[in-house]
C-alpha positions as CSV (number, residue, x, y, z in Angstrom):
1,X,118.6,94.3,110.8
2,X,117.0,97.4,112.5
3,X,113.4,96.3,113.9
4,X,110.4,98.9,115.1
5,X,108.5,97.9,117.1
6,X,105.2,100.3,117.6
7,X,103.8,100.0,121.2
8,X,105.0,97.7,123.9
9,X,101.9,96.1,125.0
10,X,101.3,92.6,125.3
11,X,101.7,91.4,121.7
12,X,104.0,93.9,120.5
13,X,105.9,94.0,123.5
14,X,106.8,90.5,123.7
15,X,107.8,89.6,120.5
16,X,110.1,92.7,120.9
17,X,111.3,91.7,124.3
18,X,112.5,88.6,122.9
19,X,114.3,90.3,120.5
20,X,115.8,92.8,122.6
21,X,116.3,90.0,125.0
22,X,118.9,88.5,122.2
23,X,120.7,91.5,121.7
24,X,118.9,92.3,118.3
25,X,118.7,95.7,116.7
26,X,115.0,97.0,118.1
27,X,113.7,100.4,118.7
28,X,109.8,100.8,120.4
29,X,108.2,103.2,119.1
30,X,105.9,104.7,122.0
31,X,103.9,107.3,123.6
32,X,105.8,109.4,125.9
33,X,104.0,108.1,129.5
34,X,105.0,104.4,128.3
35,X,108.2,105.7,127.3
36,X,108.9,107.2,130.7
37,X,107.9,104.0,132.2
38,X,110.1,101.7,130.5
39,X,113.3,104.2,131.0
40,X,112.4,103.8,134.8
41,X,111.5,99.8,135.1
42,X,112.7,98.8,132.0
43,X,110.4,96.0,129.7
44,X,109.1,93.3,132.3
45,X,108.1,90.1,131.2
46,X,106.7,87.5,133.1
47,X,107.1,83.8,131.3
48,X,106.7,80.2,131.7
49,X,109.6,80.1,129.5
50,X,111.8,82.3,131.5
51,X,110.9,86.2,132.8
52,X,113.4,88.4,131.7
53,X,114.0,92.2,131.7
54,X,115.7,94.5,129.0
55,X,116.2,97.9,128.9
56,X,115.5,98.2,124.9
57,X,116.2,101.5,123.0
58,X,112.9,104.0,122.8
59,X,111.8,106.4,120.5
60,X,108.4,108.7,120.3
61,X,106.6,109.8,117.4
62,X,108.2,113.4,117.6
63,X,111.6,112.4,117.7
64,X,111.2,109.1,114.6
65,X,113.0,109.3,112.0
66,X,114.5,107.3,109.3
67,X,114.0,104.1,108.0
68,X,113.9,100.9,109.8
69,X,114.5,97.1,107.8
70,X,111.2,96.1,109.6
71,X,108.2,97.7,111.7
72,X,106.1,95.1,113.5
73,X,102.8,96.3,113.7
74,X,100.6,95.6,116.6
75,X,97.8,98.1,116.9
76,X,94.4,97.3,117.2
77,X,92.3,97.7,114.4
78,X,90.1,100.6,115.9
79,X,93.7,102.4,115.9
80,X,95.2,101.6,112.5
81,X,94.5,104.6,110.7
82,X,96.6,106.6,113.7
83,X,99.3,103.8,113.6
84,X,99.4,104.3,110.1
85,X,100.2,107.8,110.3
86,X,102.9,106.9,113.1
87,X,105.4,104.5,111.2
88,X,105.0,106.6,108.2
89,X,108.4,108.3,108.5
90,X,110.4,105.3,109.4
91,X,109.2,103.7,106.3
92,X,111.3,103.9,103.3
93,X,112.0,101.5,99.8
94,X,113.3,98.6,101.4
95,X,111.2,98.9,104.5
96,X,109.3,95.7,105.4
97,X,106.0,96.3,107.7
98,X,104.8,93.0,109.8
99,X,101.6,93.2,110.5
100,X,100.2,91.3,113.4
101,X,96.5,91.7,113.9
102,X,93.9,89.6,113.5
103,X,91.9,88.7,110.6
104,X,92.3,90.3,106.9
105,X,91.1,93.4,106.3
106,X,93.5,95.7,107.2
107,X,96.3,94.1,104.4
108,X,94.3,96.3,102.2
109,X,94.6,99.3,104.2
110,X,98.4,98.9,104.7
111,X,98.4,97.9,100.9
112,X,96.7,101.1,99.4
113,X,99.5,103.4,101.9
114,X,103.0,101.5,101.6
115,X,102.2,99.5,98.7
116,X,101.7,96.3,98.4
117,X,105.1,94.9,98.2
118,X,106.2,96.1,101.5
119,X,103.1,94.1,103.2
120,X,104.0,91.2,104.4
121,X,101.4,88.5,105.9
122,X,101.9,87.4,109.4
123,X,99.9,85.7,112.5
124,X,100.7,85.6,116.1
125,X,100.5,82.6,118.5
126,X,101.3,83.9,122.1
127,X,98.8,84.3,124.6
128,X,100.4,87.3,126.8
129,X,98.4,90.8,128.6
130,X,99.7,94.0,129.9
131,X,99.6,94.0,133.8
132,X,98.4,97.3,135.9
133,X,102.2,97.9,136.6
134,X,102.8,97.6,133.2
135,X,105.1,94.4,133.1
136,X,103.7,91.7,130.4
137,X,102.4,88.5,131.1
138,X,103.1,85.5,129.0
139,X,100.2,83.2,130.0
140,X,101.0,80.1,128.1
141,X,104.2,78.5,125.9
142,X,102.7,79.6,122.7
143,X,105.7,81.6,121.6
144,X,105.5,82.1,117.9
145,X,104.9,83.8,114.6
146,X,103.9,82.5,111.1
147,X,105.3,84.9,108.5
148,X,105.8,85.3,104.7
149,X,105.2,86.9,101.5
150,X,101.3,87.3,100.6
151,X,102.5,86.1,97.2
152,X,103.2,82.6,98.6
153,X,106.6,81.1,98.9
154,X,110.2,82.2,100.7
155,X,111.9,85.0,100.3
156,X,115.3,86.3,101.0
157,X,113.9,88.7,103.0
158,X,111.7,86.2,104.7
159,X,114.8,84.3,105.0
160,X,116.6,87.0,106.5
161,X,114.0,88.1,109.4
162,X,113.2,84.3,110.1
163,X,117.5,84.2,111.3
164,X,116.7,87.2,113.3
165,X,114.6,84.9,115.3
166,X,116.9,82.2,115.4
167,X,118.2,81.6,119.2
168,X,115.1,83.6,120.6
169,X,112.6,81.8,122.9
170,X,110.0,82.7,119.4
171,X,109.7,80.4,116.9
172,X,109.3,82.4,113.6
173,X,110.5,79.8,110.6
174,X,109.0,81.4,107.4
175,X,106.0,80.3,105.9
176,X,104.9,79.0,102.0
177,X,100.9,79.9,102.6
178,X,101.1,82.6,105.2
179,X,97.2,83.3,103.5
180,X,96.4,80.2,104.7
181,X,97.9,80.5,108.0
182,X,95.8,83.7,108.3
183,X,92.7,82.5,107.1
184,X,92.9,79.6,109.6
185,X,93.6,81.9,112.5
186,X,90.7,84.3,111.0
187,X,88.5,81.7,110.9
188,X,89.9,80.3,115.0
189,X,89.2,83.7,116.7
190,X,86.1,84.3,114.9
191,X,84.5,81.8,116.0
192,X,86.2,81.2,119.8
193,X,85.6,85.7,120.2
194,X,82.0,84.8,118.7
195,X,80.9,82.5,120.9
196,X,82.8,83.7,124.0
197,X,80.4,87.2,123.6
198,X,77.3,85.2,122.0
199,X,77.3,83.2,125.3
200,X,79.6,85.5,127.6
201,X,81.7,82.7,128.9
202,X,84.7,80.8,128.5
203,X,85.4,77.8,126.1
204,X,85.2,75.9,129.1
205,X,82.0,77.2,130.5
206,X,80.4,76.9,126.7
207,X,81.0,73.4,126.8
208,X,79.4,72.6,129.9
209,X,76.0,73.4,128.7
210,X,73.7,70.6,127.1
211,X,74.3,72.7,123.1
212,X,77.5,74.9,124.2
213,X,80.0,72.4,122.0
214,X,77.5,71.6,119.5
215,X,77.0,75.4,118.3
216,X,80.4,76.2,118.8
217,X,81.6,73.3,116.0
218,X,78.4,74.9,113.5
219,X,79.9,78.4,114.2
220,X,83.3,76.9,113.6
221,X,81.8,75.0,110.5
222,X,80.1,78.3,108.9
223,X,83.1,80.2,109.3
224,X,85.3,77.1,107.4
225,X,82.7,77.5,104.5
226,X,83.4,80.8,104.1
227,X,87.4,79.8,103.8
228,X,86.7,77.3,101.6
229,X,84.4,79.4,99.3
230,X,87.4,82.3,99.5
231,X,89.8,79.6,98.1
232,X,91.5,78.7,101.9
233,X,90.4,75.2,103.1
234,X,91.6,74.9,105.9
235,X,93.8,71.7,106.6
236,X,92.2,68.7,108.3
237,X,94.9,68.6,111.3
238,X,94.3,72.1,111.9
239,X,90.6,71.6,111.4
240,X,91.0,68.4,114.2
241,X,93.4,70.8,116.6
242,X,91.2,73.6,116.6
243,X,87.7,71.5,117.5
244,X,89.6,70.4,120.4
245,X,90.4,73.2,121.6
246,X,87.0,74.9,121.0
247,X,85.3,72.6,123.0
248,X,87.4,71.6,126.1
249,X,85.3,71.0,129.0
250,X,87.6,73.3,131.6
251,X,88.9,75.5,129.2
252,X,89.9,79.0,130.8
253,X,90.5,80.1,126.8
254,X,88.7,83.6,126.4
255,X,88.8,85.7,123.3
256,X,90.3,89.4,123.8
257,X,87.2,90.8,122.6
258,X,84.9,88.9,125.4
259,X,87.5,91.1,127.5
260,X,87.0,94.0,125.9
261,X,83.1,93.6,126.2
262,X,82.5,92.8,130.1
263,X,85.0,95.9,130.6
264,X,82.9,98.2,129.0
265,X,85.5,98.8,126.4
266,X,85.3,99.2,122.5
267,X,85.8,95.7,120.6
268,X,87.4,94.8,117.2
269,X,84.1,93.2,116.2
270,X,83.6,95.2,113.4
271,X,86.9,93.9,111.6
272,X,86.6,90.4,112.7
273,X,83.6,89.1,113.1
274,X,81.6,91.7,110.8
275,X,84.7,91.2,108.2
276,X,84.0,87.5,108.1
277,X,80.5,88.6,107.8
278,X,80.5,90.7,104.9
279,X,82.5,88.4,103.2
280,X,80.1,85.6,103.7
281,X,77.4,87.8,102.2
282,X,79.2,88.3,99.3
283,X,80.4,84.9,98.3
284,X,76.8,83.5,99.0
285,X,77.8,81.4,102.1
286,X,74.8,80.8,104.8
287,X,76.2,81.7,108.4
288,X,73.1,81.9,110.6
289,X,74.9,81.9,113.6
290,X,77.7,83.8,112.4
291,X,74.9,86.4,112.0
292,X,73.6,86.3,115.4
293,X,77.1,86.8,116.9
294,X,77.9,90.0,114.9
295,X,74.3,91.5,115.9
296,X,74.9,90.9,119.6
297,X,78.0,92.7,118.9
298,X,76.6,95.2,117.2
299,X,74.1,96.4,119.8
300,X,76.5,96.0,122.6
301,X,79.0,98.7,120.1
302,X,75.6,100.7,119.3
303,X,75.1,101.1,122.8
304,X,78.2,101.7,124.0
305,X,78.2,104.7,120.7
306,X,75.1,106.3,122.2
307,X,76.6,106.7,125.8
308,X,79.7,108.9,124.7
């Protein structure tokens, strides 16, 4: 099976080292700096469950072509319409695209392009950042996908990528109710990248204050009900897990998009938290602090707009 990978960032990057890392068929697709980079240093990953570097085949936009079994598709959502644009040549009838950002909205987007078939649903557990010298650091041994048809159920296809993964360090078995998985991830990072901006601290920090835990499990509670309403209740031992983790007193866990914000840079708010939103809005759920959240992202987006 031929993969594409496009970028080699953290996410992307990973998943892709692994693959290359098992002598698997994989091809980045990059920008020419990165590219020049890698074909120097090769792609460095730093891991609790084993560093390893490969020297993996590399490709830019100008020089793409033909069809690949599977793209894996990492952008950020600010990017999609570009990364779109990118993959479009190596994707042809049989072509399977992987996207794995979070939250919902842009299966739509991918939908409306490739069609809807070739969209497959799929949510990333790793918690990994590109360095300065442009290695990638895998911070924890979260080292997994959950993958599948949007339809529900396994495929052959599924089947076949899923044996891809086999005898990697990622666990990628494929999944009956990858909607599910993704609404329960959605519904995670919303409120975890919500309250780490809200509040601009860690999960640990949050739950050292007198209310931190409290409004974290009502954020957490108005963003289930918005699941629930959609048709995707999330399942009590994920429910149980994920209150847990949201309030651990110690916790360094820190959204991406609290990065983003106290570095000045442009967040995904916009499809995550506004997304979850909007949809809220629509199916007549109350989400009061849901709100709040998405309007203290908003300004900090409207006033980073009116500096240029």
């Amino acid at each position: 099976m031929r993969f594409l990978v496009l970028g080699a960032g953290a996410v992307g990057g990973y998943f892709g080292g692994r693959l290359a890392e098992a002598d698997r068929d994989v091809t980045f697709l990059i920008r020419p700096a990165r590219a020049a980079l890698l074909a120097e240093h090769g792609l460095r990953v730093a891991s609790l469950l084993g560093d390893f570097t490969v020297r993996p085949q590399l490709v830019t936009a100008d020089r793409l072509g033909g069809a690949y079994d599977l793209i894996l598709l990492t952008a950020k959502h600010y990017d999609l319409d570009q990364a779109i644009e990118t993959i479009r040549p190596a994707v042809g009838p049989r072509t399977a695209v992987l996207p794995l950002l979070n939250g919902l909205v842009h299966l739509d987007r991918l939908a409306a392009v490739f069609g809807s078939e070739a969209i497959l649903g799929g949510v990333a557990y790793v918690g990994a950042s590109l360095q300065p010298d442009g290695s990638i650091r895998h911070h924890n041994r979260l080292s997994g996908i959950a993958f599948g048809e949007r339809s529900g159920g396994v495929s052959a296809r599924t089947r076949a990528i899923s044996a891809e993964f086999a005898n990697t360090k990622v666990s990628a078995p494929p999944s009956e109710n990858v909607m599910l998985d993704m609404w329960e991830k959605f519904v995670m990072i919303t409120t975890m990248a919500g309250m780490n901006c809200l509040m601009r601290g860690t999960i640990g920090e949050i739950a050292a204050t007198e209310d931190g835990a409290a409004l974290t499990l009502d954020l957490f509670a108005e963003n289930r009900a918005v699941a629930e309403a959609a048709g995707y209740p999330l399942r009590a031992a994920y429910i149980e897990q994920i209150s847990k983790m949201l309030t651990e007193k110690g916790s360094l866990n820190n959204a991406s998009m609290h990065h983003d914000l106290a570095h000045g840079s442009r967040t995904e708010a916009e499809w995550i938290i506004g997304d979850m939103r909007r949809r809220a809005a629509a199916l007549g759920v109350a989400t009061t602090l849901l709100r709040t959240a998405y309007a203290h992202l908003q300004v900090y987006e409207n006033r980073r707009a009116a500096k240029g």
